[in-house]
Backbone as JSON Lines, residues from 0, in Angstrom:
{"i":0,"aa":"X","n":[13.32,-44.1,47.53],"ca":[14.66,-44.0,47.02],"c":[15.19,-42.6,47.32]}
{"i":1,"aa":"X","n":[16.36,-42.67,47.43],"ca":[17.38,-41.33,47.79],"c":[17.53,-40.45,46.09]}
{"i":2,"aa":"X","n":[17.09,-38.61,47.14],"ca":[17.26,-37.93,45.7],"c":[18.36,-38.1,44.88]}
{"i":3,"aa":"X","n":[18.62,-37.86,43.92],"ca":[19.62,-38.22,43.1],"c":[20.53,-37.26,42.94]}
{"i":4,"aa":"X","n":[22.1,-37.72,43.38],"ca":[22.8,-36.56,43.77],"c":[23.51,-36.57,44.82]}
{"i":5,"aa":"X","n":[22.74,-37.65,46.1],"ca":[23.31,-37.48,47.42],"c":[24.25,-38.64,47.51]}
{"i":6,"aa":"X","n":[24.4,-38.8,48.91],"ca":[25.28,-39.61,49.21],"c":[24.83,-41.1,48.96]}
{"i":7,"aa":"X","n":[23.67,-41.18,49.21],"ca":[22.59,-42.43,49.24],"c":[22.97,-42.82,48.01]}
{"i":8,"aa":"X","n":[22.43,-41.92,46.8],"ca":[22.13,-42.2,45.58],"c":[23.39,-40.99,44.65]}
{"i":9,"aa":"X","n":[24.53,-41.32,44.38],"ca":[25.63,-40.77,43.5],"c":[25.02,-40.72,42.2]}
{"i":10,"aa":"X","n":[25.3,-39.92,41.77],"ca":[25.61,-39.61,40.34],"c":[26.61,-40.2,39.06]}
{"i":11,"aa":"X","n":[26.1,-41.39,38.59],"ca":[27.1,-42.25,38.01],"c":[27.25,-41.46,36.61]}
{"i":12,"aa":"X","n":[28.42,-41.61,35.58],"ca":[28.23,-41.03,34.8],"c":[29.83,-41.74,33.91]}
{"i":13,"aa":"X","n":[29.61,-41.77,33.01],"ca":[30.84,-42.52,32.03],"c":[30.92,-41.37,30.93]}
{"i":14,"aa":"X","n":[32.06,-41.07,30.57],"ca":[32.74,-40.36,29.75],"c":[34.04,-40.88,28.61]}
{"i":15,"aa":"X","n":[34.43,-39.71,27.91],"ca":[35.59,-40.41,27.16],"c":[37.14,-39.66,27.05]}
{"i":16,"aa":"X","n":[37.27,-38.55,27.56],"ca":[37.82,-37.81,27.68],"c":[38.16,-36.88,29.19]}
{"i":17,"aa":"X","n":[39.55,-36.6,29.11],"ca":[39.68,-36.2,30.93],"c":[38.83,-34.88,30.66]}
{"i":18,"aa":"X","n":[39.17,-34.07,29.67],"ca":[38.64,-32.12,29.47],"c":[37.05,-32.55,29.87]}
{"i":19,"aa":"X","n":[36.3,-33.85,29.8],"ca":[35.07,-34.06,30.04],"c":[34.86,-33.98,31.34]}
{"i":20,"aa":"X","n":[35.82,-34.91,31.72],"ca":[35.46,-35.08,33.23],"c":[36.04,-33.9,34.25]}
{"i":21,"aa":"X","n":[36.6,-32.86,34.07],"ca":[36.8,-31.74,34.27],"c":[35.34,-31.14,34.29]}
{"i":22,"aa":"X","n":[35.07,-30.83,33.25],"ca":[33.83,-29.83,32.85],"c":[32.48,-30.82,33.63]}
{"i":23,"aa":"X","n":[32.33,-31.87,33.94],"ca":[31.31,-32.3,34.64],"c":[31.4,-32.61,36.02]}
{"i":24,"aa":"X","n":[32.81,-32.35,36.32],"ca":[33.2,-32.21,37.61],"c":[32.97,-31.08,38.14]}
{"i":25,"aa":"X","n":[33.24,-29.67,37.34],"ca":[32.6,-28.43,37.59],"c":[31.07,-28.36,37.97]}
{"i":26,"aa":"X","n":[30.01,-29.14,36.8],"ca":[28.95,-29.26,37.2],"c":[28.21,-29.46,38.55]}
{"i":27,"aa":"X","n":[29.17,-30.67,38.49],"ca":[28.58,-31.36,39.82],"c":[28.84,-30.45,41.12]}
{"i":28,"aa":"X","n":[29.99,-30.24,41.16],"ca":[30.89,-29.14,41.98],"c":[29.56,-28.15,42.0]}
{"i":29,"aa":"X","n":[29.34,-27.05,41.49],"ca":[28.46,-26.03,41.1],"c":[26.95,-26.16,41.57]}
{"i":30,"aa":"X","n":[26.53,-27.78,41.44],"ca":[24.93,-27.59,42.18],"c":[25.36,-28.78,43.44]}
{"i":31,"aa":"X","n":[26.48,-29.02,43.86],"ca":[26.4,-29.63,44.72],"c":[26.91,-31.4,45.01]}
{"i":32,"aa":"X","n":[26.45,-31.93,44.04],"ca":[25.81,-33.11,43.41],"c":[27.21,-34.14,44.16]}
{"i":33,"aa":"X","n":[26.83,-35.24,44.39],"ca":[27.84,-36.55,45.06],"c":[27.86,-37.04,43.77]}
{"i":34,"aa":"X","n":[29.01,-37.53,43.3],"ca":[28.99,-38.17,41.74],"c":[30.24,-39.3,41.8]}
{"i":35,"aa":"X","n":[30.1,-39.97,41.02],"ca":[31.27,-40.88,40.48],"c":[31.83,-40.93,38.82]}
{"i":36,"aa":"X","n":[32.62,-40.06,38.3],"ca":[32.56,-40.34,36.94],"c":[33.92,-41.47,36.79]}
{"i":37,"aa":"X","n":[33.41,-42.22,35.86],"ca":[33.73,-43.16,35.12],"c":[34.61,-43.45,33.66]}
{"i":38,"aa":"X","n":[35.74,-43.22,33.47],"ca":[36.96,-42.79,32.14],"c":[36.81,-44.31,31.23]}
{"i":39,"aa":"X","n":[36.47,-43.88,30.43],"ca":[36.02,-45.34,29.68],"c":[36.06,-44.65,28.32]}
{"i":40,"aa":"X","n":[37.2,-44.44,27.76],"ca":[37.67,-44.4,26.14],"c":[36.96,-45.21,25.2]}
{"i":41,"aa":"X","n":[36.35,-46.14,25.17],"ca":[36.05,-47.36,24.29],"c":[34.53,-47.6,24.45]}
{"i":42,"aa":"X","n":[33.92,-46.68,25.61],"ca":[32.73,-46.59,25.64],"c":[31.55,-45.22,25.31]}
{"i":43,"aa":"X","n":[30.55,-45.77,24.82],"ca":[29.74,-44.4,24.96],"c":[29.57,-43.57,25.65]}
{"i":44,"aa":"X","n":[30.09,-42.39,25.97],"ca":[29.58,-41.79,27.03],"c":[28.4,-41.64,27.07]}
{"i":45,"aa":"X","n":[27.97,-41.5,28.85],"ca":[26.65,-41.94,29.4],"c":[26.67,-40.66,30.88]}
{"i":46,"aa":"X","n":[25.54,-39.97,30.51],"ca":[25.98,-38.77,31.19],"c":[24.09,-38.32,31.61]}
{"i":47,"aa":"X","n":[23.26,-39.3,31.79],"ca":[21.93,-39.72,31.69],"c":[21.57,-39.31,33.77]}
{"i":48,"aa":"X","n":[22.18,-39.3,34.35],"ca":[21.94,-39.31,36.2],"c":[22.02,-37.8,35.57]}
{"i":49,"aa":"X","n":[23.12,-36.66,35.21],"ca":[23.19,-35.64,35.21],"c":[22.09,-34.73,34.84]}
{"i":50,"aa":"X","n":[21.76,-35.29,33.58],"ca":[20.78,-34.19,32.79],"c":[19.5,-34.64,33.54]}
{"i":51,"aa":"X","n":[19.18,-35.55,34.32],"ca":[17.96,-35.95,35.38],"c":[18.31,-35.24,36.42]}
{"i":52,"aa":"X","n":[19.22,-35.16,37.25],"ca":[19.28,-33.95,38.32],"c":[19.36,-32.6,38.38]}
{"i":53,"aa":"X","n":[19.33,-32.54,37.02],"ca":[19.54,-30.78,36.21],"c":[18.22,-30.41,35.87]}
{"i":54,"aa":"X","n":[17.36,-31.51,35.41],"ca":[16.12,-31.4,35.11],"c":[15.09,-32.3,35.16]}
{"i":55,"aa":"X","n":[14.92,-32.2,36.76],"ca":[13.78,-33.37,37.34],"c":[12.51,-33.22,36.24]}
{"i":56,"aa":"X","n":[12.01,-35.03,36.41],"ca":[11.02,-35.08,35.97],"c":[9.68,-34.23,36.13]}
{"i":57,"aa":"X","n":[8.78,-33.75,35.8],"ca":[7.36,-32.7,36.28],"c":[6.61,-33.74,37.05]}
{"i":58,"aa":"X","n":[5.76,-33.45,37.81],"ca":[4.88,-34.5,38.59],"c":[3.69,-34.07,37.46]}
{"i":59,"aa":"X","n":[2.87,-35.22,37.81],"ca":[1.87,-35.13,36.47],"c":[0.7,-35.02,37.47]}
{"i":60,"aa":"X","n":[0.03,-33.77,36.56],"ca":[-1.01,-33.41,37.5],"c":[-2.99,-33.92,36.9]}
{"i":61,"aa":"X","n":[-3.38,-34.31,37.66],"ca":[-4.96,-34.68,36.71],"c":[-5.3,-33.6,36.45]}
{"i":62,"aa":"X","n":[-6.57,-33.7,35.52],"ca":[-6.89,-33.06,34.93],"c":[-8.37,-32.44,35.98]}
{"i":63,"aa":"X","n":[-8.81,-30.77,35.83],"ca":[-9.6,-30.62,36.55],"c":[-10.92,-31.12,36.53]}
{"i":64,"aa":"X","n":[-11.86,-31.78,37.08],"ca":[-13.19,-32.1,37.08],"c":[-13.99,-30.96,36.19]}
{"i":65,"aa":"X","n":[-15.11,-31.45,35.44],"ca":[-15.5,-29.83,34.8],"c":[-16.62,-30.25,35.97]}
{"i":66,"aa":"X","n":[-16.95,-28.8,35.96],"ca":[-18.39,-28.02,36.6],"c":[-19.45,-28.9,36.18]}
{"i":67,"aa":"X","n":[-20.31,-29.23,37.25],"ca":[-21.2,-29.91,36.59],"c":[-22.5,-29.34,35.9]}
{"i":68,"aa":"X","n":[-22.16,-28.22,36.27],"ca":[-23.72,-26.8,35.33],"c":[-22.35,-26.35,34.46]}
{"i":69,"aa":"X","n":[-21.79,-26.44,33.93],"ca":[-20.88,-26.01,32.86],"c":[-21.25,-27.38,31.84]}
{"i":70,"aa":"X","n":[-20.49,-26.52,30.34],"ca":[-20.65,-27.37,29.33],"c":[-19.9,-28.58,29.44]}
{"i":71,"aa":"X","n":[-20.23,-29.77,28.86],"ca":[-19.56,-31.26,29.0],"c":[-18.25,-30.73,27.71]}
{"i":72,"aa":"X","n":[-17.46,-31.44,28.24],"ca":[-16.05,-31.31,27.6],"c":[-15.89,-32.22,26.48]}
{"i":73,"aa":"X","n":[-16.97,-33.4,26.22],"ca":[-17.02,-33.7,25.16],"c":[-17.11,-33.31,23.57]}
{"i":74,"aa":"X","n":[-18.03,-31.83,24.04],"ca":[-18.38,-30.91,23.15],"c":[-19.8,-30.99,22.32]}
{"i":75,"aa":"X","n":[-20.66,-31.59,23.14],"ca":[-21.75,-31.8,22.18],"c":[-23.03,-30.99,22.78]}
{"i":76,"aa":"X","n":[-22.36,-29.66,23.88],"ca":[-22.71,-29.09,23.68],"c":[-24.07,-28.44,25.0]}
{"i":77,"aa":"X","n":[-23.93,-29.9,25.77],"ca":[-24.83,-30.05,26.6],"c":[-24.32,-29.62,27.91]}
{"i":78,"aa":"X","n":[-25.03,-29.56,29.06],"ca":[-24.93,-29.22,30.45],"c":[-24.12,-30.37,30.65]}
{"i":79,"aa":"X","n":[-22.8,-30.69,31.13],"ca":[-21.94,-31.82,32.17],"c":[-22.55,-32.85,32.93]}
{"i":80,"aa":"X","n":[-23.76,-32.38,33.5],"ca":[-24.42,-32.89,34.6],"c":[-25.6,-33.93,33.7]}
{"i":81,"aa":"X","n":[-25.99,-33.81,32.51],"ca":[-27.01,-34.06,31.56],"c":[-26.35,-35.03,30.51]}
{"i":82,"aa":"X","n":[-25.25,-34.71,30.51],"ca":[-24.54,-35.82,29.0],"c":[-22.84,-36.84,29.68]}
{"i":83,"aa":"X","n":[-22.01,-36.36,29.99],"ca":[-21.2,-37.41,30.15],"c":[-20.9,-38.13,31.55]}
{"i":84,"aa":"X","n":[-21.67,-36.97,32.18],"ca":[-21.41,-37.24,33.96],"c":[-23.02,-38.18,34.35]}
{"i":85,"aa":"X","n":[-24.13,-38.61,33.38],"ca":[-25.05,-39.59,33.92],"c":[-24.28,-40.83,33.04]}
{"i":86,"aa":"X","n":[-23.21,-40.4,32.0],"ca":[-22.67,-42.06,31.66],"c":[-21.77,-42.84,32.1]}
{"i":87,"aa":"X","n":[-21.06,-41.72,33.05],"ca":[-20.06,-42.61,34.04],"c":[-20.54,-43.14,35.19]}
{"i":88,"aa":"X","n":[-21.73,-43.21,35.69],"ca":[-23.18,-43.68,36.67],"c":[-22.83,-45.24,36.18]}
């Protein structure tokens, strides 16, 4: 999928007020962003594409392997290699 923002993939966004769509028009204006806002008085504004392109998700990183002559992370205290790493065998 296209980053969010571009031409591919716009920036949808519903509002309720023009002074809104001003001030998120600036936004967009300011980092760039391809957008479509949406004037809908009678609806919730929905402003959910923005605060995601302002602040991408983190990539989720694993967790490091422990040492296997280091202590087991279970905590009981033992060598890694001796207590939780012969139970995943």
């Amino acid at each position: 999928m296209a980053k969010l923002g571009t031409k591919k993939n716009p920036l949808v966004l519903k509002v309720q007020t023009d002074e809104r769509i001003q001030e998120l028009a600036g936004i967009c204006h300011q980092h760039g962003f391809i957008y479509i806002i949406g004037f809908e008085p009678d609806e919730p504004e929905d402003i959910s594409d923005l605060e995601r392109a302002l602040n991408p998700p983190k990539p989720l990183r694993s967790a490091v392997a422990p040492n296997r002559n280091g202590p087991c992370p279970c905590g009981s205290g033992k060598k890694y290699k001796l207590c939780c790493k012969r139970k995943k065998k």
